[in-house]
N, CA, C and O of each residue as an XYZ file, in Angstrom:
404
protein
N     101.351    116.717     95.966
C     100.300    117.101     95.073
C      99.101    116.192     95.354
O      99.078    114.963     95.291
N      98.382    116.801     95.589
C      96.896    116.168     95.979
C      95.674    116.116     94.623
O      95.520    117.083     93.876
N      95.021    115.053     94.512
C      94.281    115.019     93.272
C      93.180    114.814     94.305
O      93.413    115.147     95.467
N      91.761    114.189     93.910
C      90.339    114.263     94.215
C      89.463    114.329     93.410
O      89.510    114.993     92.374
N      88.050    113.271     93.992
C      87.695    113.435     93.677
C      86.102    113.255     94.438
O      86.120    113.801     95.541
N      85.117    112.796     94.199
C      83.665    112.748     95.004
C      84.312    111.973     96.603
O      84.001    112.472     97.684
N      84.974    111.064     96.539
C      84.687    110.060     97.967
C      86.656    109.841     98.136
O      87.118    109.420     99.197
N      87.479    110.162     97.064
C      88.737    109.335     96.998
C      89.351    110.546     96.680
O      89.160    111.421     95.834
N      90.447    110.284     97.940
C      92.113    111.670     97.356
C      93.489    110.820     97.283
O      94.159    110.101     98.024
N      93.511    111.149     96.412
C      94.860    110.709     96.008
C      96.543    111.275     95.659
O      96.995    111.547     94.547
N      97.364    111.352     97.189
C      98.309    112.002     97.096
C      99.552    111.311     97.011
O      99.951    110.344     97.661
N     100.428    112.362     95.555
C     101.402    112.083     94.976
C     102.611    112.799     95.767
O     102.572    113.843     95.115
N     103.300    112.942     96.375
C     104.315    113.333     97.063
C     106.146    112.606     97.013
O     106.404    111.407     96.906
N     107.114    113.677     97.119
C     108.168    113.515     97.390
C     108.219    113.047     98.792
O     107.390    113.527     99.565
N     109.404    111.842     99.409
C     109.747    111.403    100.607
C     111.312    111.091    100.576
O     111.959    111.327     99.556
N     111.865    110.588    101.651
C     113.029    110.562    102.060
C     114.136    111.432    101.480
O     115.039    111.098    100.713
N     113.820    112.844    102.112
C     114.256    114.108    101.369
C     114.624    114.344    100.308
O     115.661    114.964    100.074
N     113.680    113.798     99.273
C     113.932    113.924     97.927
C     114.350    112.420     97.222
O     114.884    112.346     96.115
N     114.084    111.500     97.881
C     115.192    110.383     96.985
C     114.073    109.389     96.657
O     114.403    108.308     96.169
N     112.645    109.683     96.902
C     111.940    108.506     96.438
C     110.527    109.163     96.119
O     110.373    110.277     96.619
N     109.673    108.755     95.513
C     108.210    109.349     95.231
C     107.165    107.829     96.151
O     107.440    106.676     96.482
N     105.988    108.689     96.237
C     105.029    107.596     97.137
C     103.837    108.517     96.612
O     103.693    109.731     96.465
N     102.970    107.275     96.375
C     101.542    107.611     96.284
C     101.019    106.758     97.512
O     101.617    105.825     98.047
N      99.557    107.362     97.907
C      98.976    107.530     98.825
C      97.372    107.747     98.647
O      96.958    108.805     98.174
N      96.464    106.682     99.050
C      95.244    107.064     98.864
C      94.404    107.494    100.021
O      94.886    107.118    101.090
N      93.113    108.280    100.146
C      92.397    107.708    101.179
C      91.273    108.866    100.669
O      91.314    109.537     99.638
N      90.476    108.870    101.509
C      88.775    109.845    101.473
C      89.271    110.842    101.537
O      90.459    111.120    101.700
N      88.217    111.605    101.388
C      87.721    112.940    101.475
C      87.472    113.782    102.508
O      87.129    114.962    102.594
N      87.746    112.821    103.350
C      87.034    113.426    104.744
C      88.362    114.404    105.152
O      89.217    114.712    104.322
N      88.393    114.894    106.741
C      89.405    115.683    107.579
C      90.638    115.077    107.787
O      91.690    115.687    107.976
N      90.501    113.877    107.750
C      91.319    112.536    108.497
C      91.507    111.811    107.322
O      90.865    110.813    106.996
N      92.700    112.515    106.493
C      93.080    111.868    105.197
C      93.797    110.459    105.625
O      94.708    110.535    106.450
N      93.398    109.058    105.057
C      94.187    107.685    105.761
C      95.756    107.074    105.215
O      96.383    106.161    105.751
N      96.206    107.939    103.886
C      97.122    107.620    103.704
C      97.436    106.311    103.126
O      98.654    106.145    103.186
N      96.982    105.554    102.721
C      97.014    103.882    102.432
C      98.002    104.013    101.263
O      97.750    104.362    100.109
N      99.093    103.687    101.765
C     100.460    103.813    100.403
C      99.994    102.701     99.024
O      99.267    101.710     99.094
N     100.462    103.081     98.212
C      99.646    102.342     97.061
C     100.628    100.481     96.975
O     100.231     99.521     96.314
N     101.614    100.509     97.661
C     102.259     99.292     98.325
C     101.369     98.307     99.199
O     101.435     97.105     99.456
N     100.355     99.525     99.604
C      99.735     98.546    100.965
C      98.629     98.514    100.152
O      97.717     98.641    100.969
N      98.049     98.412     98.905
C      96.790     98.465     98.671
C      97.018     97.423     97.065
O      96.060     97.024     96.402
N      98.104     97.224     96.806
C      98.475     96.218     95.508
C      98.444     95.158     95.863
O      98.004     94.563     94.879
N      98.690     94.098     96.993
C      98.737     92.828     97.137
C      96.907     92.580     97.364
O      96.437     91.453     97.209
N      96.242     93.469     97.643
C      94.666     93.173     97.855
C      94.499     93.089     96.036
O      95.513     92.466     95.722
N      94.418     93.123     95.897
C      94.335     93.273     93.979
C      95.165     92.543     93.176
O      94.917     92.425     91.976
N      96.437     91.871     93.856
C      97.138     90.665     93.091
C      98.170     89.968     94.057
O      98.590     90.304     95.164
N      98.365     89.151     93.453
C      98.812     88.087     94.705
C     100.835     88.440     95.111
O     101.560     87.825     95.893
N     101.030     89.129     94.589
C     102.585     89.901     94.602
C     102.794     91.106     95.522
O     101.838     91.828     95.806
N     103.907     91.318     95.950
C     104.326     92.219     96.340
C     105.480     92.984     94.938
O     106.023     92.392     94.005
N     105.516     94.234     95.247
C     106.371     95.021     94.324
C     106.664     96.038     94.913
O     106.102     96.928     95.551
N     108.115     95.626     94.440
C     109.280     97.266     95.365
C     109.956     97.508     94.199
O     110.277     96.767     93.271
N     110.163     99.024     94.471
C     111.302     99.855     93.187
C     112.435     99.373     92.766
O     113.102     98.809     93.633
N     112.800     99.407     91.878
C     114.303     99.727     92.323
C     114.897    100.188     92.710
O     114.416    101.309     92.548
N     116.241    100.410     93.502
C     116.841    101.350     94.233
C     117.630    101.955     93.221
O     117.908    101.636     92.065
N     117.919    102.918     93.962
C     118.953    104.345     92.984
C     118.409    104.843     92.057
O     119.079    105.506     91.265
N     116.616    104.624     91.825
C     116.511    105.288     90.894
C     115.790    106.920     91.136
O     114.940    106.503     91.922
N     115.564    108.054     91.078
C     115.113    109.359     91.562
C     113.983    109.244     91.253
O     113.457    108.443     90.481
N     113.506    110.155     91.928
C     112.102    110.403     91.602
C     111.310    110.459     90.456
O     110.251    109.832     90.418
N     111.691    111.124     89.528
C     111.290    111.559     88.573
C     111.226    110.710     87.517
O     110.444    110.765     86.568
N     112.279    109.747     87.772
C     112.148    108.310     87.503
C     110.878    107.159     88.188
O     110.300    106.290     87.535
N     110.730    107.386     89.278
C     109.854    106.746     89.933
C     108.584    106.903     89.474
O     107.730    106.048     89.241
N     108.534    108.671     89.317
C     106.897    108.600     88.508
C     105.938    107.560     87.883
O     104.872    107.052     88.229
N     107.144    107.406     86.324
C     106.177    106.776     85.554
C     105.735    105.656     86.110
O     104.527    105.447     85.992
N     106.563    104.646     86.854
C     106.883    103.398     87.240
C     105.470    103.493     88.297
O     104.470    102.926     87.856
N     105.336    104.215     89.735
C     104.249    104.845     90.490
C     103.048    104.950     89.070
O     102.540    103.832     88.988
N     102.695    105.506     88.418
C     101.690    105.819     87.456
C     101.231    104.510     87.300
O     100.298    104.011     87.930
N     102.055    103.851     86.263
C     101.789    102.552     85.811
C     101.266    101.384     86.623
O     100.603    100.438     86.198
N     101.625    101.580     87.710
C     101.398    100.710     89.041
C      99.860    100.557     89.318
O      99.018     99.664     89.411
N      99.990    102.332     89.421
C      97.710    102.743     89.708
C      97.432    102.087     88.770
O      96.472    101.321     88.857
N      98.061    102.161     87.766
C      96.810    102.100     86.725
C      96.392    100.431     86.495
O      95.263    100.056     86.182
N      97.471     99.612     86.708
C      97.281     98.312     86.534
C      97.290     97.488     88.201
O      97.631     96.313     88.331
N      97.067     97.936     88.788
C      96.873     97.775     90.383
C      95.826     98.387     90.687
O      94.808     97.706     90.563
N      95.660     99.626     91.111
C      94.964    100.286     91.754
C      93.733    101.247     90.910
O      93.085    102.272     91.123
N      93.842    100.439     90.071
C      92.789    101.478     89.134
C      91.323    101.565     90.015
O      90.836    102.689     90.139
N      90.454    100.145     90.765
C      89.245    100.249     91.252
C      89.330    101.753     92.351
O      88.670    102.774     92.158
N      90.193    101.562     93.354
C      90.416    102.684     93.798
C      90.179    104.234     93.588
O      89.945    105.186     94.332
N      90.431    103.953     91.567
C      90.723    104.978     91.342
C      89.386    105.302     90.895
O      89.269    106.348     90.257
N      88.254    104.532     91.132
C      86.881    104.595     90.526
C      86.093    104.064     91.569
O      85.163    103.259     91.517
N      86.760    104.806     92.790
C      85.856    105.362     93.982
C      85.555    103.976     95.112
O      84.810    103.978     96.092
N      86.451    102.794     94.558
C      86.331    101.310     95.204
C      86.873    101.418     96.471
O      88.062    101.706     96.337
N      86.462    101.292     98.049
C      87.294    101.266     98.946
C      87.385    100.231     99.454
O      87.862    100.473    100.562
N      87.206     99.022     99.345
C      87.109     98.027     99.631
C      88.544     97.656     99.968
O      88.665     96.942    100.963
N      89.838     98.064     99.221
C      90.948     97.363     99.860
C      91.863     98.126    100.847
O      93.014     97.742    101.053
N      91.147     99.598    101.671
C      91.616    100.049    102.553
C      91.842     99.268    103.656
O      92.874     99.106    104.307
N      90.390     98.657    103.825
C      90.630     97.812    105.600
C      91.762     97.237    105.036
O      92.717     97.676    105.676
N      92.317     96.154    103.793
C      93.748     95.187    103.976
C      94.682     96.580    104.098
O      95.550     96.618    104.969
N      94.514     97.517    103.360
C      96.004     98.406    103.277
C      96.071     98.781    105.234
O      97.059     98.636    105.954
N      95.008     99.159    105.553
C      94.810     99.537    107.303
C      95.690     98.460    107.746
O      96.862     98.776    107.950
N      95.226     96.837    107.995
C      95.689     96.389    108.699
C      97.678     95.910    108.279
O      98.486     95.392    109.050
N      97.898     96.355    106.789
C      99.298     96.408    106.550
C      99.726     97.215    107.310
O     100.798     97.017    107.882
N      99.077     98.203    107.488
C      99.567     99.553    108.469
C     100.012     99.240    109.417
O     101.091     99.585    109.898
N      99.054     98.373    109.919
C      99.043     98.298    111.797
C     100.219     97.199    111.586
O     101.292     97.468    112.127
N     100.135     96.103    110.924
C     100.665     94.684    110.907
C     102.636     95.773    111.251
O     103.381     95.697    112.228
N     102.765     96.518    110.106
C     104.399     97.150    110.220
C     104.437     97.783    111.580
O     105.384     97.681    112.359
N     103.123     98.566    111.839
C     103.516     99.415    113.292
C     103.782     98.312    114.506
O     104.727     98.303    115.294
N     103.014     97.674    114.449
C     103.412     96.393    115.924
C     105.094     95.760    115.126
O     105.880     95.221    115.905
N     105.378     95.842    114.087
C     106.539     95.011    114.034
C     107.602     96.007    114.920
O     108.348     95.705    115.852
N     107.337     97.495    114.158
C     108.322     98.480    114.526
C     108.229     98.729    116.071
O     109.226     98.920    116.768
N     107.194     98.715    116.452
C     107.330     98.760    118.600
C     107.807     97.965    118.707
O     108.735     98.215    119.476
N     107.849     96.077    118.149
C     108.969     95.430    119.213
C     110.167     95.417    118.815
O     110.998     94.638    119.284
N     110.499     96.519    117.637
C     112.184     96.045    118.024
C     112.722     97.137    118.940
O     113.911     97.048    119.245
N     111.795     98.464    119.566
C     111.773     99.779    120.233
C     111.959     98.881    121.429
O     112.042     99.365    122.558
């Protein structure tokens, strides 16, 4: 499920065939960037935060909701400023994942 708005889209989606929820920000443009809302919370506070496991989706929601709202709210008011850190989280996991390939 895709939300939007002037400059910022923000997609809510099912992953690992059903067993977890992920939000996801990025522009407006063609070339949606995806910046998981994981990679965009430590620019905004000095923590990392992971789910709990075993819990479903639907469970995950509120927990995902609550997160934007006390994390990622600038984002949510058109701030892009913490893409470049969520970008280079991106890249930082992709070079981890080529060297163990």
């Amino acid at each position: 499920m895709n939300y939007a708005k002037t400059t910022i889209q923000v997609c809510v989606e099912g992953i690992n065939w059903g067993l977890n929820s992920r939000v996801a920000f990025g522009t407006t443009t063609d070339n949606f960037e995806g910046y998981d809302l994981f990679d965009i919370i430590p620019y905004y506070c000095c923590f990392k935060i992971k789910l709990k496991p075993n819990i479903g989706q639907l469970e995950q929601l509120p927990i995902l909701a609550s997160l934007v709202n006390a994390y990622a709210r600038p984002v949510l008011c058109e701030d892009i400023s913490s893409f470049i850190f969520a970008k280079a989280q991106q890249e930082k996991r992709a070079k981890q994942f080529r060297a163990l390939i």
